[in-house]
VOPAGU-2260 file (C-alpha; in pm, 1 decimal, decimal comma):
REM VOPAGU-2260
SITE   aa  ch    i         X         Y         Z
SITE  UNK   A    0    7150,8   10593,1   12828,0
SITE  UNK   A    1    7525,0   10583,9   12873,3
SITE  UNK   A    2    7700,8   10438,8   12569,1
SITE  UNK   A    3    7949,3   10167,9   12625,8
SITE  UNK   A    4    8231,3   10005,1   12425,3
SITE  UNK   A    5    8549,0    9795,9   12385,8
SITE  UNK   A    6    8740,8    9501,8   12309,2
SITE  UNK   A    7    8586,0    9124,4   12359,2
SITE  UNK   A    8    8823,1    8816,2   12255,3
SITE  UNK   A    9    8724,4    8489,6   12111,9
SITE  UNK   A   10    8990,6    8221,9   12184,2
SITE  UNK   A   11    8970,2    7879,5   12206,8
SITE  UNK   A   12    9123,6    7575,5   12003,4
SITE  UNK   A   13    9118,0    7544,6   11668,5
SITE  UNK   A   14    8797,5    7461,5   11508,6
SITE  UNK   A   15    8619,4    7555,1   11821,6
SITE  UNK   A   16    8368,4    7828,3   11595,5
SITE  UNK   A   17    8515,1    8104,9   11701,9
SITE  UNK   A   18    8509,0    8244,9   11364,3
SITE  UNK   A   19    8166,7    8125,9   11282,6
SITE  UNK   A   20    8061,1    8342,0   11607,9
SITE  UNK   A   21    8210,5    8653,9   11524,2
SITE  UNK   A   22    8019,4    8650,4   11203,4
SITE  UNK   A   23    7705,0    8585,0   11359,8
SITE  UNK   A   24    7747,1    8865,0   11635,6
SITE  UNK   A   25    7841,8    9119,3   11344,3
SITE  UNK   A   26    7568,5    8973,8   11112,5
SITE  UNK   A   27    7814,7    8960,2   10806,7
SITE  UNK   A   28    8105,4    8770,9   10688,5
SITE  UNK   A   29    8454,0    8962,8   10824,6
SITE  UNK   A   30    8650,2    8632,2   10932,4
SITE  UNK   A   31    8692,9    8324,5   10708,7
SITE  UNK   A   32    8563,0    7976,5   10785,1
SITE  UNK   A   33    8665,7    7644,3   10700,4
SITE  UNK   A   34    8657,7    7317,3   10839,1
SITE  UNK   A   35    9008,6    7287,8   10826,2
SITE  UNK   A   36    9229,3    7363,6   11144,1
SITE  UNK   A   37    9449,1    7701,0   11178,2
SITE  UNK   A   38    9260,8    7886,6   10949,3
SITE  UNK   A   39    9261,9    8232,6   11152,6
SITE  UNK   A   40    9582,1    8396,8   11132,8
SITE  UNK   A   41    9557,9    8748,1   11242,1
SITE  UNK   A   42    9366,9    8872,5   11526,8
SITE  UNK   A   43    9047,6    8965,7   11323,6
SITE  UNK   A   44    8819,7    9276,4   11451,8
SITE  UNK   A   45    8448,7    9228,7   11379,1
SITE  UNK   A   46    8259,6    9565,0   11485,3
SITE  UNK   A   47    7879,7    9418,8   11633,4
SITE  UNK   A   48    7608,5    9652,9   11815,4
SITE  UNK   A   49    7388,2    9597,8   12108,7
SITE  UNK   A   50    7153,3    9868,8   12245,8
SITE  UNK   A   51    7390,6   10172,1   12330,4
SITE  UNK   A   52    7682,5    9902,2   12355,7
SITE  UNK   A   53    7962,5    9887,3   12036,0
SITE  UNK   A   54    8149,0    9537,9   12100,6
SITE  UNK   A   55    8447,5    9490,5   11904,6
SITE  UNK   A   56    8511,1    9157,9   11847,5
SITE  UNK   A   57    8860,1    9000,4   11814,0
SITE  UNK   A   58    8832,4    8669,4   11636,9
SITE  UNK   A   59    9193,4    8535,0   11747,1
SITE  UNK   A   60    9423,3    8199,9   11567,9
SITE  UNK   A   61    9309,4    7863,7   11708,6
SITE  UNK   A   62    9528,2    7821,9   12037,2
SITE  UNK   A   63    9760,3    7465,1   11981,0
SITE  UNK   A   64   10091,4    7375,7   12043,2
SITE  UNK   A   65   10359,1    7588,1   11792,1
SITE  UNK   A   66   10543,7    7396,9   11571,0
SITE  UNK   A   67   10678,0    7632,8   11310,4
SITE  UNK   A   68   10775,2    8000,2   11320,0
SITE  UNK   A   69   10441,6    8078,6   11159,0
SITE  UNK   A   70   10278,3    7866,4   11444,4
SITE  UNK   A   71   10440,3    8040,9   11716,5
SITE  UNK   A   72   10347,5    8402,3   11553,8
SITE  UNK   A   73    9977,9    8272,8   11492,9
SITE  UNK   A   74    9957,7    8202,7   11920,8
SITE  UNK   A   75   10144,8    8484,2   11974,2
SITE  UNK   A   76    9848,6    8720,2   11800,5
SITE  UNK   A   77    9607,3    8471,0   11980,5
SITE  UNK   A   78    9720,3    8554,8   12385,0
SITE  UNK   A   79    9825,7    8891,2   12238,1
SITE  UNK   A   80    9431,1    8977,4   12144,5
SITE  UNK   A   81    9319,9    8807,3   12482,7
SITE  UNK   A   82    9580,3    8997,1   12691,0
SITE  UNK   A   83    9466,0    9313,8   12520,2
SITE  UNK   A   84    9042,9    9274,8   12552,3
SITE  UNK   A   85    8817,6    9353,5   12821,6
SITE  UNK   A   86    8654,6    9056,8   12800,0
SITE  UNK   A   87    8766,1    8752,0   12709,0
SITE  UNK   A   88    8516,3    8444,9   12560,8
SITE  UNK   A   89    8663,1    8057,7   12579,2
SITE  UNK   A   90    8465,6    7873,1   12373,3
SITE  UNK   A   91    8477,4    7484,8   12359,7
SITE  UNK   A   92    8329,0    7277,9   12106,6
SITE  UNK   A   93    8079,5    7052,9   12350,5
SITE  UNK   A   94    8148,8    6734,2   12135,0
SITE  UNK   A   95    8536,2    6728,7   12204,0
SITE  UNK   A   96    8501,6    6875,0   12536,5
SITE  UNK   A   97    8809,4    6868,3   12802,3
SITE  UNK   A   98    9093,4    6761,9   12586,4
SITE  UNK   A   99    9431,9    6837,5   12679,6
SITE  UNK   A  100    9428,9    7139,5   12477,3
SITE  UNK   A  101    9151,8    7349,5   12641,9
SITE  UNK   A  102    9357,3    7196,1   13016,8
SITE  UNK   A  103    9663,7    7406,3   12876,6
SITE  UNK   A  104    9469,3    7708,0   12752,9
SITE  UNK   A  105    9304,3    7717,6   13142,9
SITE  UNK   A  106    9692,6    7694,0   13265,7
SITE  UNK   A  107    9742,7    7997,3   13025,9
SITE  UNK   A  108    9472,5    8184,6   13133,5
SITE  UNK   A  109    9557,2    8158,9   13482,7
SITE  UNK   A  110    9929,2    8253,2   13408,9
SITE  UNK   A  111    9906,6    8478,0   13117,8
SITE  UNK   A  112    9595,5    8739,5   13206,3
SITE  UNK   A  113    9592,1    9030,8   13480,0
SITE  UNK   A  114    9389,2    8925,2   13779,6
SITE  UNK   A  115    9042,6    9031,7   13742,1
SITE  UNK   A  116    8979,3    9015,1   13393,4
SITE  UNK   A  117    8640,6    8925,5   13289,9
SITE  UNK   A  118    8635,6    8579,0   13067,4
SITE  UNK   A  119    8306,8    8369,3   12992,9
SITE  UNK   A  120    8295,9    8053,9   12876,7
SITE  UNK   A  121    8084,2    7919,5   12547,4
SITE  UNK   A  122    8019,2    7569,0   12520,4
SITE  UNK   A  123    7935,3    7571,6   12135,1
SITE  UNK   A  124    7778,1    7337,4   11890,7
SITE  UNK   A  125    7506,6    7243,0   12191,8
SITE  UNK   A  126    7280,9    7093,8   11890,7
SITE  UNK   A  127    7543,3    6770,4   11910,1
SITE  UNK   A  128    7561,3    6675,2   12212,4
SITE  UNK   A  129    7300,0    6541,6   12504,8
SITE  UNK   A  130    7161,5    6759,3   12743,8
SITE  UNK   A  131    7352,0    6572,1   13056,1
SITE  UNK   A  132    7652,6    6572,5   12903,4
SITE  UNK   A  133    7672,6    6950,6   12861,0
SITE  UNK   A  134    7597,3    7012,2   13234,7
SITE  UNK   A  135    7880,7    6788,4   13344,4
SITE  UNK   A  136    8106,1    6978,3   13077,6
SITE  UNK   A  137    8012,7    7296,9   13227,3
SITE  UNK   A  138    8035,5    7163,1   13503,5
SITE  UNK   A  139    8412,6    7059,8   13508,5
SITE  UNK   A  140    8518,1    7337,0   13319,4
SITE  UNK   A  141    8332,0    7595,2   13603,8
SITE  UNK   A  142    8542,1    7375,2   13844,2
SITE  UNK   A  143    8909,1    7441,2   13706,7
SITE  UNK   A  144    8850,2    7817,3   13627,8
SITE  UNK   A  145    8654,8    8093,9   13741,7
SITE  UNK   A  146    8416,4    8205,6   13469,7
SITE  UNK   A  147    8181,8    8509,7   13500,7
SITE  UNK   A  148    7922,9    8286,8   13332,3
SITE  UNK   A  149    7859,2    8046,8   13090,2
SITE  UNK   A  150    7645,0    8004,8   12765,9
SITE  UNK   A  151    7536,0    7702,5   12537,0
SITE  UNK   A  152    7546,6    7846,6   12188,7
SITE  UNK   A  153    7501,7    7684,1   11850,9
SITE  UNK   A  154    7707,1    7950,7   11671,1
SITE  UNK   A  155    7620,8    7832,0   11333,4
SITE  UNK   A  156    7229,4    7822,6   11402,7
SITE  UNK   A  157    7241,0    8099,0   11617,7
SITE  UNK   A  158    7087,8    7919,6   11934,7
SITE  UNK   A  159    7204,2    8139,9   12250,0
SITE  UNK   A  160    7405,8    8383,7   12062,3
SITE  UNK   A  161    7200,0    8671,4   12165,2
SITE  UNK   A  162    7232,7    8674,1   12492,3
SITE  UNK   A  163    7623,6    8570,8   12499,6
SITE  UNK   A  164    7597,4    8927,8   12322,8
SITE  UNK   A  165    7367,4    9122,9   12567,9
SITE  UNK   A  166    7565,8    9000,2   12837,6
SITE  UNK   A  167    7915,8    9091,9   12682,9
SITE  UNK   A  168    7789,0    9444,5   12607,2
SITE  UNK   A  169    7687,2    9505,9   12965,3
SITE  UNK   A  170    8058,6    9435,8   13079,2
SITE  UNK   A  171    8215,6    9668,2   12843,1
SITE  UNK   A  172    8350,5   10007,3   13009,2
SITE  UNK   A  173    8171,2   10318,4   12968,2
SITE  UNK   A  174    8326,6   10544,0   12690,5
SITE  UNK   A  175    8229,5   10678,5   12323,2
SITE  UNK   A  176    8248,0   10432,3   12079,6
SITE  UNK   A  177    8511,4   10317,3   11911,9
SITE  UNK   A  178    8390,9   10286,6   11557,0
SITE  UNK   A  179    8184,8   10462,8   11315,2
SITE  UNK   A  180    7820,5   10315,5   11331,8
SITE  UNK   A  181    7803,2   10186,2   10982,9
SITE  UNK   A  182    8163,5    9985,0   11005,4
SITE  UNK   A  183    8173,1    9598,8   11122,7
SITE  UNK   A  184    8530,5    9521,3   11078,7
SITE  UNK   A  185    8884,9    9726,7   11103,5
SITE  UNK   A  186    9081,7    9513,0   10873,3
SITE  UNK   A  187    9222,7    9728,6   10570,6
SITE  UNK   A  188    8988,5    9604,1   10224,4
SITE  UNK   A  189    9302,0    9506,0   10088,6
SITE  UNK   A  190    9376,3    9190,3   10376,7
SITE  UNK   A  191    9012,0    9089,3   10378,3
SITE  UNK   A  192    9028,9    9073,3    9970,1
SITE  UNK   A  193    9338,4    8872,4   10042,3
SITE  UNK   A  194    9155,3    8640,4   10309,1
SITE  UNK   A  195    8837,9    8588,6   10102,3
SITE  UNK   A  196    9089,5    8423,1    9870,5
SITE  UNK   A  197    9254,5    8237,4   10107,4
SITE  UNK   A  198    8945,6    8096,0   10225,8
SITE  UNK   A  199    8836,5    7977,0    9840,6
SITE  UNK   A  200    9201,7    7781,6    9829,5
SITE  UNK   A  201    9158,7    7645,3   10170,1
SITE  UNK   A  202    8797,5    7490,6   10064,1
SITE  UNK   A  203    8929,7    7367,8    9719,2
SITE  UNK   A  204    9321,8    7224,8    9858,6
SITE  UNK   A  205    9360,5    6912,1   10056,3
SITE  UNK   A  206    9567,4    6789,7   10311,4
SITE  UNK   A  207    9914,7    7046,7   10437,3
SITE  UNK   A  208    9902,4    7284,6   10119,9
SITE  UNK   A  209    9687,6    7576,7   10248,7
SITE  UNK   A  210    9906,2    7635,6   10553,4
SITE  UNK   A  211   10215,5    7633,9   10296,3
SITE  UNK   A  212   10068,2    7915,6   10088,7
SITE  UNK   A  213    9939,8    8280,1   10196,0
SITE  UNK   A  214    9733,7    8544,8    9951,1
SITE  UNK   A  215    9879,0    8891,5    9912,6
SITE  UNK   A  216    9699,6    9213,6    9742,2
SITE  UNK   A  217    9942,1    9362,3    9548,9
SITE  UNK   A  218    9764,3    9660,1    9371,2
SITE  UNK   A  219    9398,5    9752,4    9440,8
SITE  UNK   A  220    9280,4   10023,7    9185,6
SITE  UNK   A  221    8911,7   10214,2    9271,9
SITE  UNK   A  222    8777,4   10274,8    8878,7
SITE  UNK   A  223    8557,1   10579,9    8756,9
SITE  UNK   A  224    8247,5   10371,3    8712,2
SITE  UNK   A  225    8227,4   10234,6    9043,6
SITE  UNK   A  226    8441,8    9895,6    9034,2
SITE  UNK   A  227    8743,0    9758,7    9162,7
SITE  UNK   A  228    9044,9    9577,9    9045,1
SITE  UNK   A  229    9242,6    9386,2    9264,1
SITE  UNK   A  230    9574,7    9232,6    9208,8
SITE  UNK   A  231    9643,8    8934,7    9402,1
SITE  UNK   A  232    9947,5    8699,2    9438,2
SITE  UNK   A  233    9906,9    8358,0    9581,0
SITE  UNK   A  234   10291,7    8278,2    9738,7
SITE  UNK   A  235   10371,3    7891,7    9747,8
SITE  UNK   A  236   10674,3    7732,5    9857,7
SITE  UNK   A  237   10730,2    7501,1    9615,1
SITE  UNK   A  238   10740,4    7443,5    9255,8
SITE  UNK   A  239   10512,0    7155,8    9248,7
SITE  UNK   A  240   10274,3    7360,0    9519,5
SITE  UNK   A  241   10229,8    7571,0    9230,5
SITE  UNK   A  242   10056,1    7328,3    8960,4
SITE  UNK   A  243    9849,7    7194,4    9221,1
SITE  UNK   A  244    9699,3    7558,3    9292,5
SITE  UNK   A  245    9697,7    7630,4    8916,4
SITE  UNK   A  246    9548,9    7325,4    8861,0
SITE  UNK   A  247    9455,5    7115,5    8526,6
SITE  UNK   A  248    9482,4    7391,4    8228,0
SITE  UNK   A  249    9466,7    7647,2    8522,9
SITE  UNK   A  250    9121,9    7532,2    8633,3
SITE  UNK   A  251    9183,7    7570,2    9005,1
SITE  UNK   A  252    9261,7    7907,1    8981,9
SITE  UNK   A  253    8999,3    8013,8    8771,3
SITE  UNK   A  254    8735,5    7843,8    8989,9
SITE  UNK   A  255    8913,2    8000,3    9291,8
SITE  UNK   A  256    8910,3    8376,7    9165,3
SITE  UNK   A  257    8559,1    8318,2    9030,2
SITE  UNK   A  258    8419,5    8208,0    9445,7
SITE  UNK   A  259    8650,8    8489,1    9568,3
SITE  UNK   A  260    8507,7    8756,2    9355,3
SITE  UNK   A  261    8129,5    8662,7    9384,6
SITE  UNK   A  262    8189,8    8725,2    9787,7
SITE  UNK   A  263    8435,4    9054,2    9775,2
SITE  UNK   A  264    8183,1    9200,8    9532,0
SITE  UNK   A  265    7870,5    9122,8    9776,2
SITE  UNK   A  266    8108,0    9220,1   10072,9
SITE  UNK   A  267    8174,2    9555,2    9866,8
SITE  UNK   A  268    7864,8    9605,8    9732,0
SITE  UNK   A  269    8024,3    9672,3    9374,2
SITE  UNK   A  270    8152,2    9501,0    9102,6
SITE  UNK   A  271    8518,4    9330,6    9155,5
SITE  UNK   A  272    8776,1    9248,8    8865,6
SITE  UNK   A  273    8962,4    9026,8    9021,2
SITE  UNK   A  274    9327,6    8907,7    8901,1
SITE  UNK   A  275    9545,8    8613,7    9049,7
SITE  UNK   A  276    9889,9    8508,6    9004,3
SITE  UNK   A  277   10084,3    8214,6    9181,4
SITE  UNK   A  278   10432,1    8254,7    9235,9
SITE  UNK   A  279   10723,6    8033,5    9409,9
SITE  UNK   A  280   10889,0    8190,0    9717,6
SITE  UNK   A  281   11010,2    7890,7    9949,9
SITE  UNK   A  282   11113,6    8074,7   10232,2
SITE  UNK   A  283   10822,2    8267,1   10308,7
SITE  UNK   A  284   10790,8    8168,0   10606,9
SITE  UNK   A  285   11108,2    8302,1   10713,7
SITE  UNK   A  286   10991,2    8628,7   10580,6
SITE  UNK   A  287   10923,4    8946,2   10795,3
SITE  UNK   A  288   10771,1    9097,2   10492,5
SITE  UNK   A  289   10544,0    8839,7   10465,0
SITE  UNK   A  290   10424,4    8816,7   10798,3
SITE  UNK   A  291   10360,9    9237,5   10800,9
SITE  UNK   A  292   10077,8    9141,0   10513,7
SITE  UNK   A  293    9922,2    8886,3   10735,7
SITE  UNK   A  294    9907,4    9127,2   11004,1
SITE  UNK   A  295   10128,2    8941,2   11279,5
SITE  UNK   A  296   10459,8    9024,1   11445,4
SITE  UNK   A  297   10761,1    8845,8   11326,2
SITE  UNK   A  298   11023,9    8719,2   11609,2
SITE  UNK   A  299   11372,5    8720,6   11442,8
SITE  UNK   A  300   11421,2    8519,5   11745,1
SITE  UNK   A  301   11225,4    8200,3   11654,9
């Protein structure tokens, strides 16, 4: 059989499950998840296998209107990843349906992607929402875009997920594969250390403080009897940002680097000595550094 591969993009708006999906298709845990908006940053490869087919998954930022220079980056890696794929998946969340968001990201699609491009639409979270209303959804959405085909998924139960995958991995180009056939994602260790600990202060934080703070690895250090130790700093923009991360007699943090490690050490498969710090930096936001850790492009211009 001739072996396929390449590029597929998950976009959508925020919350939608695209990160949810790509960790069902790859059958382990490579992107975060949260139920709080925005949570993707970087355009997130998840490596997933079907028959003589390697589909590399790119689990793109929640596509919403920009407000701040990090905002405009984040949608910036989202049409970037979509632009770049060979196939691209919408997915809608079948309970919020046609909202003025997923009308713009139609415009977009129209506008933004070369003429022929493949893109398939996934209604997700089926499991919510009545049989009739579905069909009109698909329905309308069939109506204002061309789509290659559609799917009804529950992403988080797995309900049509397989064949959203067979059918993605018959549209991928002919070609050797991209990836070694033990790897399922191409982020460095270092980023998704730094990610598994965003994710724990995400779950933990309320309200606008997790999209004021970002997780760096500073120092990551391979040991002779098989562990790791990984140096992280948490970057907050304020000084009173920083007791509410460390938390009564530091108990945030603690809790935080306790979740984090459990999952890097079953992601590793090895023990993990993990290390946080929380420092002050108000302007990160503004800084180029910054976004080269998070793996997006930084426009002076913005």
């Amino acid at each position: 059989m001739t072996s396929r591969a390449g590029f597929v993009a998950l976009i959508g708006e925020p919350n939608a499950g695209k990160s949810t999906l790509l960790n069902r298709m790859v059958g382990a845990k490579v992107s975060i998840v949260t139920h709080k908006v925005q949570t993707t940053r970087a355009r997130i490869r998840g490596v997933a296998l079907e028959g003589e087919s390697q589909i590399v998954f790119v689990d793109t930022p929640g596509l919403f209107h920009p407000r701040r220079r990090l905002d405009r980056a984040m949608v910036a890696a989202a049409w970037g990843g979509a632009a770049d794929a060979d196939v691209v998946v919408l997915m809608i969340e079948a309970q919020r349906g046609m909202t003025e968001g997923v009308e713009a990201i139609l415009e977009a699609l129209r506008e933004r992607l070369p003429s022929g491009r493949t893109v398939a639409l996934a209604i997700n979270k089926i499991d919510r929402v009545k049989a009739e209303a579905l069909l009109e959804l698909s329905r309308r959405l069939n109506a204002a875009y061309p789509f290659a085909a559609t799917f009804m998924i529950s992403a988080e139960r797995g309900h049509g997920v397989d064949d959203l995958r067979r059918w993605v991995a018959a549209q991928l180009p002919e070609g050797p594969w991209l990836y070694p056939e033990d790897q399922i994602a191409d982020l460095p260790l270092r980023m998704v250390a730094a990610e598994m600990t965003r994710e724990k202060l995400t779950l933990r934080l309320h309200q606008e403080l997790p999209y004021e703070l970002t997780v760096e690895t500073e120092r990551w250090e391979d040991r002779k009897d098989g562990s790791v130790r990984v140096d992280q700093v948490v970057y907050v923009a304020r000084d009173g940002h920083k007791g509410i991360v460390l938390g009564h007699r530091g108990e945030t943090i603690k809790a935080v680097g306790q979740a984090a490690r459990a999952d890097l050490s079953g992601f590793l498969g090895r023990p993990v000595h993990l290390f946080l710090r929380v420092k002050v930096r108000p302007n990160w936001q503004e800084d180029a550094e910054r976004y080269g850790e998070m793996g997006l492009d930084f426009d002076p211009g913005n």
